[in-house]
N, C-alpha and C positions, 0 to 999 in steps of 0.2 A: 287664682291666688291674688291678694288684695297686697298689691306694697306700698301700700301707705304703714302700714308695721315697721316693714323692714326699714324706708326712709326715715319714719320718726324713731327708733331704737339706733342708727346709724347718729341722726344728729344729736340724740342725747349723748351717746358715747361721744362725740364731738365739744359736746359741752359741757361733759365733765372733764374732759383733757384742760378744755381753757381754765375752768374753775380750779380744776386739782393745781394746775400750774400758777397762777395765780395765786391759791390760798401757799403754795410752796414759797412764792417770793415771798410774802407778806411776812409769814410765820417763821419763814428763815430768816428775814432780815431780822426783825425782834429779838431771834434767838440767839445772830451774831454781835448785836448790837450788848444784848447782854450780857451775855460772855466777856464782850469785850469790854464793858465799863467793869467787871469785875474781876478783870485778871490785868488786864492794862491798861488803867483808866489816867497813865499818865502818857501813853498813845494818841489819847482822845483831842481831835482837832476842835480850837475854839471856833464858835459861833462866829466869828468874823474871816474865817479859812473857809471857803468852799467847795476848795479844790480835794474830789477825793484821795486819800492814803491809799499808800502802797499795798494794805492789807484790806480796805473799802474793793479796789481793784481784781484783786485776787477774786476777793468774794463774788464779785458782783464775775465775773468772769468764769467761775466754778457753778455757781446759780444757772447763766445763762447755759453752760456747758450741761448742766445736769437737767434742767427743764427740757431743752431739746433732745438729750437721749430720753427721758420718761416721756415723751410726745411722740416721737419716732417711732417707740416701743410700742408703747399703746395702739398707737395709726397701726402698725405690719400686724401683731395681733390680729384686733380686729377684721383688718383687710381678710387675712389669712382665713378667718373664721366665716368670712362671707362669700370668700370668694373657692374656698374648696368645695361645697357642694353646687355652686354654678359651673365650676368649671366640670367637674365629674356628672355633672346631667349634660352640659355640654358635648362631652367626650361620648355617652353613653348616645345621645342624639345623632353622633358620626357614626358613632358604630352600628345607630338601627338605621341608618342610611345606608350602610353599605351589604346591608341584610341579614347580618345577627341578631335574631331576638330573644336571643336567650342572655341579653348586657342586660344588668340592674346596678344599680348606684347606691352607696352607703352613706350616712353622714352621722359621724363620730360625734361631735357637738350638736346639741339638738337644744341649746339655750337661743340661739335665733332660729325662734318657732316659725318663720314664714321659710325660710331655708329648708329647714328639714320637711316642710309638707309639701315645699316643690319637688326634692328627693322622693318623699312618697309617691307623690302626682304621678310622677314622672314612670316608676316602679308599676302603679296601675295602670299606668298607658299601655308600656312596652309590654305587659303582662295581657290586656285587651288584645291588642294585636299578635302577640303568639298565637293567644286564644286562636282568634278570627283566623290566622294563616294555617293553621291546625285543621279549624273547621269544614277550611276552605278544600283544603289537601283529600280530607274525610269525604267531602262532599264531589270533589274529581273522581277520586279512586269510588263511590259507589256506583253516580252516574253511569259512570264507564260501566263497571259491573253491570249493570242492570240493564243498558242498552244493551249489551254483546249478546245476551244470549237471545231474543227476539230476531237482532237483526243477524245472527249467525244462522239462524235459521229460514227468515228469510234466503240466505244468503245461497246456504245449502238446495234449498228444495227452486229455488229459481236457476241454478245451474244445475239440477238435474233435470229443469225441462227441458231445459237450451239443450241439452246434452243426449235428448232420448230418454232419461234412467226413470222416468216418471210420464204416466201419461196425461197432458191437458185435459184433461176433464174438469168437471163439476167440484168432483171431492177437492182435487188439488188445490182450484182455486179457492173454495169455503179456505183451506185450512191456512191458506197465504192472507187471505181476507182476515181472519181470527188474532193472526199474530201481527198484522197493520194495526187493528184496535186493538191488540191488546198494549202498540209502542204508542198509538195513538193516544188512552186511556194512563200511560205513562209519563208522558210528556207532559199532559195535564194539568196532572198533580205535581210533578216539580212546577209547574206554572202557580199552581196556587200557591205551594209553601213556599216559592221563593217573592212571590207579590205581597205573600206577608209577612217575612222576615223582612220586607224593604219596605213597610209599611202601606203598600200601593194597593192593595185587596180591597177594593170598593168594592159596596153593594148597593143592589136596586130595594129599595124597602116598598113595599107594600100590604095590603091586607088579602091573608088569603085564604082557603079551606082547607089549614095544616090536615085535617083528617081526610081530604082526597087526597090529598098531594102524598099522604104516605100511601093509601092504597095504591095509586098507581105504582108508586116506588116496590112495594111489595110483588103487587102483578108482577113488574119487570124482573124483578130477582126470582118468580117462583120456581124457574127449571131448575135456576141457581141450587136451589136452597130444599131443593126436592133429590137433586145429584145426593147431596151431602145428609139425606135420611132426616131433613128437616120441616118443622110446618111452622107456620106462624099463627099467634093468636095475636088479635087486635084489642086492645084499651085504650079507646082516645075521647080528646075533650075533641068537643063536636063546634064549638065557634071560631069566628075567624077571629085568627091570628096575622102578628105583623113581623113581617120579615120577608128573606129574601130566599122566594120559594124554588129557585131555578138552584140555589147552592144549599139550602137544608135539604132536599133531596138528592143533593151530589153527596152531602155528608152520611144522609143516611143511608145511602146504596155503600155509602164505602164501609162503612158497620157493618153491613149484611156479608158483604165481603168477605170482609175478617171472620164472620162470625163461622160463614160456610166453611171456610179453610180450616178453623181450627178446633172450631165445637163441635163436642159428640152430636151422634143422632140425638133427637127428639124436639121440643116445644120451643121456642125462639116467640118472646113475651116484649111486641113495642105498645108500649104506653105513652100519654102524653095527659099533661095538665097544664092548670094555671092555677099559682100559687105564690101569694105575697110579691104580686106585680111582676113575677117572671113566669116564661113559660119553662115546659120540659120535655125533653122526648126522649125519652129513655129502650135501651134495646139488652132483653135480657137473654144467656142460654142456659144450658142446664149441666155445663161442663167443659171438660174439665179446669177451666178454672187457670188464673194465670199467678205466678211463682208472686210472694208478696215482695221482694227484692227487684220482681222487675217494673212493678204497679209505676213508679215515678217517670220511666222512660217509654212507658206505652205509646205515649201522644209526641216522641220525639222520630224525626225523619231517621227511615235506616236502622232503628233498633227493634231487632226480632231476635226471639230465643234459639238459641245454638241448635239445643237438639230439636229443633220444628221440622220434620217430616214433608211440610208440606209448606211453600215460603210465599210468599207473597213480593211485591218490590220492598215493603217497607215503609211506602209513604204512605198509606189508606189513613188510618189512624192521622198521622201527622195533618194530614186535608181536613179532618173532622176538627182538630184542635185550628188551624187557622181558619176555618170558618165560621166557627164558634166565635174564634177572638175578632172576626171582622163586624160580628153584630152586638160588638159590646160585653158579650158573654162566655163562657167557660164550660168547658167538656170534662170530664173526669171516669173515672173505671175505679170498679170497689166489685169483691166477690160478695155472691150472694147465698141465700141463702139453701138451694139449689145445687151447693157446690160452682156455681158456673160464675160468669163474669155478667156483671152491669155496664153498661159506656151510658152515660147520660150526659144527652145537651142540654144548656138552659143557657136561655138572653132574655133583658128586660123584655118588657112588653111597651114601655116607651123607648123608645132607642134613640138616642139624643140626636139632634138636628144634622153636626157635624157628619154621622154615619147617614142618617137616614135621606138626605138630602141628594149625596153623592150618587154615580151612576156608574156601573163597573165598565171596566177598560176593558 
């Protein structure tokens, strides 16, 4: 907020107290001075008397008496009009110190513009930080969630070996092994979303062969995506692209993901181009399809539909949007025409220095 407004509106009101007061003696005196040559102009002291009259005295003593309460007046005024919305962001500033966020501040008089936008300022602050303490809370209470049941299970099946109720073998271990990567695989992706909500999500840019990089990704997901009654058909632009091929294939294993969990059987369509200086890779299925009220919070952390059968953490999606946003570019989800759902990435094909240059942490 810039107060040089507030200081210059302050000294103008200063100077027109002096003027008002001022133009008061000038204009009174004239006014007395007439009156009195026309009602007792045999009162009137000669040119060679300099001493003022009794009624000169008065005057000049009712002037001075009446200037300093219209100076007075004016000064606590003003005061009062500047100093109630500092003092009420002030108060509002204790109270979000002592950890209520839910204080906001009012300012009645909104003629000193610089005043009432520190009241706003201040309104958007406290309102940020609910936000953030909200988010924060959101973000505890899922965590929590999401870890408990991996490691509850861990928990379980390692004190029934200790215990006899299981026996050491092979399977046990695969199945202890399974739910490590799956906290493994969890922990991850709060690593990515939270490096880039903090803006820290470097990448390694290079030139690669986006269309091996997805076949492999594909190979790796096929038992994936063969469980869930699925196949894949390939369309891809065949030259090298630039980007950072170790997290475009984290995004797009986390699509595949999503897609096994919640698409019907059948045809799972990834394409890829280059068009008007960006690239794209696009991953289609053939249903059923996601509510259009939820389309805006697909790519947000932790939001999944109520009645989903079958759940996921919540972050997949979320990892695909901050990976997108750390090469410059944007993820989006639109039904198609299939009935099913599209998630398509696309980032320049120049990727400014700043990004390209950096080296992931």
């Amino acid at each position: 907020m810039k107060l040089a407004g507030l200081s210059r509106q302050i000294a103008l009101s200063m100077m027109k107290i002096a003027m008002g007061s001022a133009l008061l003696v000038i204009f009174g005196s004239f006014l007395f001075y007439y009156l009195w040559e026309k009602y007792w102009p045999n009162d009137i002291p000669s040119e060679s008397d300099i001493t003022p009259s009794f009624p000169e005295w008065v005057w000049i003593l009712c002037t001075f008496v009446f200037v300093i309460w219209f100076a007075v007046h004016v000064a606590i005024k003003l005061s009062r009009r500047i100093l109630e919305p500092l003092n009420s962001v002030a108060q509002g500033i204790r109270t979000i110190a002592e950890g209520d966020l839910d204080v906001r501040v009012s300012v009645g008089d909104r003629s000193l513009g610089e005043a009432a936008l520190l009241a706003e300022d201040f309104n958007l602050l406290a309102e940020k930080l609910q936000q953030m303490s909200e988010a924060q809370n959101f973000w505890n209470a899922a965590i929590a969630h999401e870890l408990r049941t991996p490691v509850t299970i861990l928990r379980g099946r390692l004190q029934g070996l200790a215990e006899g109720i299981f026996t050491p073998d092979k399977a046990q271990f695969l199945k202890l092994l399974t739910q490590v990567e799956g906290l493994s695989h969890l922990i991850e992706d709060l690593r990515v979303v939270s490096l880039m909500n903090s803006g820290e999500l470097n990448i390694n840019i290079e030139a690669v062969e986006l269309a091996a990089e997805i076949k492999s990704v594909t190979d790796m997901a096929e038992n994936m995506l063969q469980a869930a009654g699925q196949s894949v058909r390939l369309d891809l632009h065949t030259q090298s692209v630039i980007c950072d091929s170790m997290r475009i294939r984290q995004a797009l294993l986390a699509i595949l993901e999503n897609t096994s969990k919640y698409a019907v059987p059948g045809t799972v369509t990834i394409h890829s181009r280059e068009q008007d200086g960006r690239y794209f890779v696009s991953v289609a299925d053939q249903g059923p399809g996601i509510e259009p009220a939820l389309l805006p919070n697909v790519f947000t952390a932790f939001h999944r539909a109520k009645d989903t059968s079958q759940r996921g953490s919540g972050l997949g999606l979320a990892v695909v949007a901050a990976i997108a946003h750390a090469h410059q570019g944007e993820v989006s989800c639109v039904l198609n025409e299939a009935g099913g759902t599209t998630i398509e990435l696309c980032w320049p094909a120049s990727i400014p220095a700043s990004v390209s240059d950096t080296t992931e942490q």
